[in-house]
N, C-alpha and C positions, 0 to 999 in steps of 0.2 A: 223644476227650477233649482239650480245649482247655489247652494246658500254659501257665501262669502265670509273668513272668520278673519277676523283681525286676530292671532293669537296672541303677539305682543302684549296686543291692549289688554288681553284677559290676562295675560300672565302678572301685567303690571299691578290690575284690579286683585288679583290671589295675592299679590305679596302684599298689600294693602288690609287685605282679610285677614291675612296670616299676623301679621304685625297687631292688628286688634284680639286676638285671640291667645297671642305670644305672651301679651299681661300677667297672663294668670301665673309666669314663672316673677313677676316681681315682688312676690308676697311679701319678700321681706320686710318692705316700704309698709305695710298694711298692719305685718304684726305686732312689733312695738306701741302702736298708736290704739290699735286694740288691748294688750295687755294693760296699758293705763287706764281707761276706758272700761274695761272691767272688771281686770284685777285676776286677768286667768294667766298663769302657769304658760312657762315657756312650751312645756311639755304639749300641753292642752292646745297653744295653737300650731305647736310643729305638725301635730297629729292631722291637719286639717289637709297641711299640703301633702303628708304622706300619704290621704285615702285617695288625692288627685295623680299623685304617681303612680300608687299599686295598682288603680281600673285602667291606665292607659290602656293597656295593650287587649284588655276585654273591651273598651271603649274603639278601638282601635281597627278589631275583626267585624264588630257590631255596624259601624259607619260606614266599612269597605261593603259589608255586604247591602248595605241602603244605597251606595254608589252604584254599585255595578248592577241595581236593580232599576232604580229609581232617576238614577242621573246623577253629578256632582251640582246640580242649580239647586234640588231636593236636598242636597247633602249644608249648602252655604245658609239657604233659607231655615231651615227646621234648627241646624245648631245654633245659626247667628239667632236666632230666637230663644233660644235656651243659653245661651252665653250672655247676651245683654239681660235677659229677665231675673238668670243666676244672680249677677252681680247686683243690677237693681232688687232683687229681694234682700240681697245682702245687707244693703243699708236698714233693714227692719229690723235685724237682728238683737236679740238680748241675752242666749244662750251658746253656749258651744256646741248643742246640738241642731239649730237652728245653722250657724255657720257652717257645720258639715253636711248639712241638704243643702244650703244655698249654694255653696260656692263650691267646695267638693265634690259634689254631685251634680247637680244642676249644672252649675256655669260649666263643669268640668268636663262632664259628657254630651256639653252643645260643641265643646273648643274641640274634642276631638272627633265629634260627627264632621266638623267643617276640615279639618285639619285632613280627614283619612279622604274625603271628596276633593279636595285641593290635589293633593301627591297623586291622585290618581288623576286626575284631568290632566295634568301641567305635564304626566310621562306619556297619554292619548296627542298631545297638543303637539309634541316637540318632541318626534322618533329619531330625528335627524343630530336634534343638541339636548338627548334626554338631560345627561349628565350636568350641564350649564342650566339648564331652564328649572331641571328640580333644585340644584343649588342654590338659587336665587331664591325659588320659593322658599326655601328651606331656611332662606338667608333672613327675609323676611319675619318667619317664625321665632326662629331667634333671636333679632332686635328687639321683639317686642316690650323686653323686660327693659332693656336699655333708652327703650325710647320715652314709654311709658311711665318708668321709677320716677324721672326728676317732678313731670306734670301730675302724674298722684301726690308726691310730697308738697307740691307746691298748694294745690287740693285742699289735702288734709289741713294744711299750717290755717288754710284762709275758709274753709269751710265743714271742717272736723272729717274725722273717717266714714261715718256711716254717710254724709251727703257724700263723699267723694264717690263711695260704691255706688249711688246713686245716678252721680253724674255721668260715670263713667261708661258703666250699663245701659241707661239712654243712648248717649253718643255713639258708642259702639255697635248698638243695636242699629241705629240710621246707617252707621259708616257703612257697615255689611250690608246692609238693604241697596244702597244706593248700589253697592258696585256687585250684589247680584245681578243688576240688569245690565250689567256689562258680561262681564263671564256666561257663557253658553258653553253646555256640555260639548266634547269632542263626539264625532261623528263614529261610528264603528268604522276600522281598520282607517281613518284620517291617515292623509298624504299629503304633507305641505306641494306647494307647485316647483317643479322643478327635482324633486330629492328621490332619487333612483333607490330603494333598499338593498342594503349591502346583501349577495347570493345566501351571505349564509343565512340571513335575518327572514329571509323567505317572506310570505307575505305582511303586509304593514301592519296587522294586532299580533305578529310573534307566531313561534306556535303553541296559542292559548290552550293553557290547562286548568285545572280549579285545580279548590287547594286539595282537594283527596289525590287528584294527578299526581300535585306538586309534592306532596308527602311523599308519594311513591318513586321519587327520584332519590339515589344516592347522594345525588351532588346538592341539590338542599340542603342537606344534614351538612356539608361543609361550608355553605355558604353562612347558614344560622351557625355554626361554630364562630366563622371569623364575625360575623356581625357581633357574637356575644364577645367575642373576645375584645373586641375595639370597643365593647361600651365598659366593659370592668375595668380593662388596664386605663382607659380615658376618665373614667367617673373616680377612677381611684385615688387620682390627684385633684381632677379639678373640683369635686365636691370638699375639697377639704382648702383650697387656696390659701382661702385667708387664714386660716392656725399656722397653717406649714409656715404661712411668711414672717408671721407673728411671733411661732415661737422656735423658727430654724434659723432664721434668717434677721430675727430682730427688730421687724417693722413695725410702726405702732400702727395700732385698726384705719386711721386714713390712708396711709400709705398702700397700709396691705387692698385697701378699699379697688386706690387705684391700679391696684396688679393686677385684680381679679376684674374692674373693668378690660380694660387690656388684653387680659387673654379672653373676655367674650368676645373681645372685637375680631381679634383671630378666629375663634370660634365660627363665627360668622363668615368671617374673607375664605377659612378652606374652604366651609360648602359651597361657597363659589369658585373658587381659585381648584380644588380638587374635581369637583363636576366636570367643570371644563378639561381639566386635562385627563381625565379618564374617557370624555369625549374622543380623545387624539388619538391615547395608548391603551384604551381595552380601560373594563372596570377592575380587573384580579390584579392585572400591572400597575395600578392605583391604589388599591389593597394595600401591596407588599412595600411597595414608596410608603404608603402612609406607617406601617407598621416599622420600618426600620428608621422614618426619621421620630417618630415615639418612643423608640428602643434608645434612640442616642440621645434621644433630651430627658431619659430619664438615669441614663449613665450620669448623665451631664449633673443633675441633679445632686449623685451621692457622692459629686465629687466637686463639689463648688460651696464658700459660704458666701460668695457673692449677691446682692438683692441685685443687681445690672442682670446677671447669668441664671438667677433664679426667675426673674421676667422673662427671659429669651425661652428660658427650656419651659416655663408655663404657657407661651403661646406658641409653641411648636407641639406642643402635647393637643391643646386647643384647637390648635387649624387642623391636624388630624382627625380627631373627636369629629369636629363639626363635617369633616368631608365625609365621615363614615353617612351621616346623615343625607347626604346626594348622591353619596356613590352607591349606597345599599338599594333603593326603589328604584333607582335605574337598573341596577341587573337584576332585578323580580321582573320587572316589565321586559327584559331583553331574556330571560330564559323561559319563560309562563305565559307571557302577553300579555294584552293590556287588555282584554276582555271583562276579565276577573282580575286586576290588579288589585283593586281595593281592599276585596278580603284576603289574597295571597300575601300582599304586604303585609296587613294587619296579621296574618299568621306568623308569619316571618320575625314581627315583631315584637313576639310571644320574647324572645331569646336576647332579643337587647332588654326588653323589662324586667327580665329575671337578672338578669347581668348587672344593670343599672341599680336593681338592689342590692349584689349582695359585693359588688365593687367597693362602695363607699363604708358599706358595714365591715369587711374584713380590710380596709383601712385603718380604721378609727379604732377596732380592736388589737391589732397590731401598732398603736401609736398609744394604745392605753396601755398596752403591755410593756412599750420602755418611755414610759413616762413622759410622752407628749413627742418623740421624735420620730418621725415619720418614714427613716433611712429604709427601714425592710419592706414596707409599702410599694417603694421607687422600686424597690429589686422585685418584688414580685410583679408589676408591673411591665418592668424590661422582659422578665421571660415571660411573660404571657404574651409581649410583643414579637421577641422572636420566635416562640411557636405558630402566632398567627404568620411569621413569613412563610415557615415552612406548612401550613394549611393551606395557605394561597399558592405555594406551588404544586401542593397536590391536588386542588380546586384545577389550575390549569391541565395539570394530567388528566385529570377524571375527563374536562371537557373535551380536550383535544383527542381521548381516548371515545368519548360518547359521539361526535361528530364524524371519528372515522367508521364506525359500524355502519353494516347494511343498512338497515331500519333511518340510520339517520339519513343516509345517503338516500335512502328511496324517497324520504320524506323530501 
């Protein structure tokens, strides 16, 4: 008997999950209120969300390989249980070591069990609109800080920090519950009705490799190049938003508040607005679009003291950023397959974690080095972006050169 999926509906239920799990970037909202509370050191709670950054990407291989084992339903139930219970243990807390098992650890590596099972079902689900349907999810993910900050503050003001963790943790643990019984894992090699596979795509899972396979391709190694590249030259500015605007630009902290809302909202609209159009024109033709309008909003940058022109080139940096995030697990699943997507992504995303750290660090040291101004940052930035064009055009060579060989042709 031929089982019926509503993909839609499951995509809608993952951006739902994703948005619940997306939280744990609104720390901000969380630390201050702690710091009064116990009287710890900026330091002490920065450290918390740092040990949630450095496991992603081991978080990240771990979950792909429960995916592609176990199912993405295994992937929603096990984290969304370790993400609401994180948080709810959260509210017990009275040490900074207790905060970093709870929420660091715990909550941290249920969000990315669910998060590495989501990207891989939604690129299984949607071979046809990978690019637009991992967007959306991804778009999801990303709101969550946005959606979630004002209702945690609202929270805390009326029922202190540790109940909010509390609250929060519950509720999120139901939310995800409820809309596991919606989402059902994609089928091996899934073919919506109607949708022909383009000749070269061959059959509907790719032609699946694991990730020892994938290693063993050249063109990986360029593809992790551009991935790392669009997450340092992207992290380079927008982890520093608010200073740049504060102290380039003259903003005072509300202001600059609402800039750096602003460019999340971009942030969010590429990974949809880029997905889909890398659907139309190729994902490396999306690449190079995204690296060259980054390159010109960060010219733009060293050459403007306008706060109007400094908003425009921070959400054009942003909706790049954010697209790298739908456009990159769409072409892991379009060159490796979706068999083994899970942990191929997760590997893949060894090199934006690495990136992602040492982006924001060789920012902040170059902005310490001339005394809070960020000007060599932008420039380092821009050429990182134009090398990424020229990588993306030899990503294109490499393939169109691997696609004409024998071996590919027989395949």
């Amino acid at each position: 008997m031929k089982t019926n999926y509503n993909r839609w509906l499951i995509l809608v239920a993952t951006i739902i999950v994703n948005i619940c799990i997306g939280a744990q970037y609104a720390w901000s909202v969380f630390a201050l209120p702690l710091a009064k509370l116990f009287g710890w050191s900026g330091t002490t709670l920065a450290l918390a969300f740092t040990i949630t950054f450095a496991t992603g990407p081991i978080v990240m291989i771990c979950g792909g390989m429960l995916q592609d084992r176990k199912g993405a339903k295994f992937n929603i139930v096990l984290g969304g249980v370790l993400w609401g219970i994180g948080l709810f243990m959260t509210g017990f807390i009275s040490s900074p070591e207790a905060l970093y098992f709870t929420f660091s650890v715990v909550a941290a590596v249920g969000a990315g069990i669910v998060y590495s099972g989501n990207v891989a079902n939604t690129n299984k689900f949607f071979p046809d609109k990978r690019g637009l349907a991992v967007g959306l999810a991804a778009a999801g993910y990303g709101s969550g800080a946005m959606i979630v900050a004002p209702l945690a503050s609202s929270l805390i003001i009326g029922y202190g920090v540790l109940n909010t963790f509390k609250i929060l943790g519950a509720a999120f643990l139901v939310i995800i519950m409820l809309c596991s019984l919606i989402i059902k894992g994609a089928p091996a090699g899934y073919k919506p009705e109607g949708w022909i596979p383009p000749v070269s795509a061959g059959k509907p899972g790719g032609n699946d490799k694991n990730w020892q396979q994938m290693l063993q391709d050249p063109l990986w190694y360029v593809m992790a190049c551009m991935f790392a590249i669009a997450a340092m030259a992207g992290l380079m500015i927008l982890a520093h938003a608010s200073p740049i605007g504060q102290t380039m630009f003259k903003l005072d902290p509300q202001t600059a508040a609402f800039y750096v809302s602003l460019i999340a909202l971009f942030n969010m609209a590429g990974r949809v607005c880029f997905g889909f159009i890398s659907d139309k024109i190729g994902r490396p033709n999306t690449v190079a679009i995204m690296f060259a309008i980054s390159a010109s909003m960060l010219f733009l940058l060293t050459n403007t003291t306008s706060s109007f022109m400094f908003g425009v080139a921070g959400a054009g940096v942003g909706a790049c950023f954010g697209g790298a995030q739908a456009v990159f697990p769409s072409l892991v699943a379009e060159k490796y397959g979706t068999k083994n997507i899970g942990v191929n992504y997760g590997v893949t995303f060894v090199a934006f974690g690495i990136a992602a750290y040492l982006g924001p660090m060789i920012a902040a040291n170059v902005a310490k080095a001339s005394n809070g101004i960020y000007t060599q940052a932008f420039y380092i930035g821009m050429v990182l972006n134009i090398i990424g064009i020229a990588v993306a055009f030899i990503y294109r060579l490499l393939e169109k050169k691997g696609k004409n060989t024998p071996a590919s042709v027989a395949q």
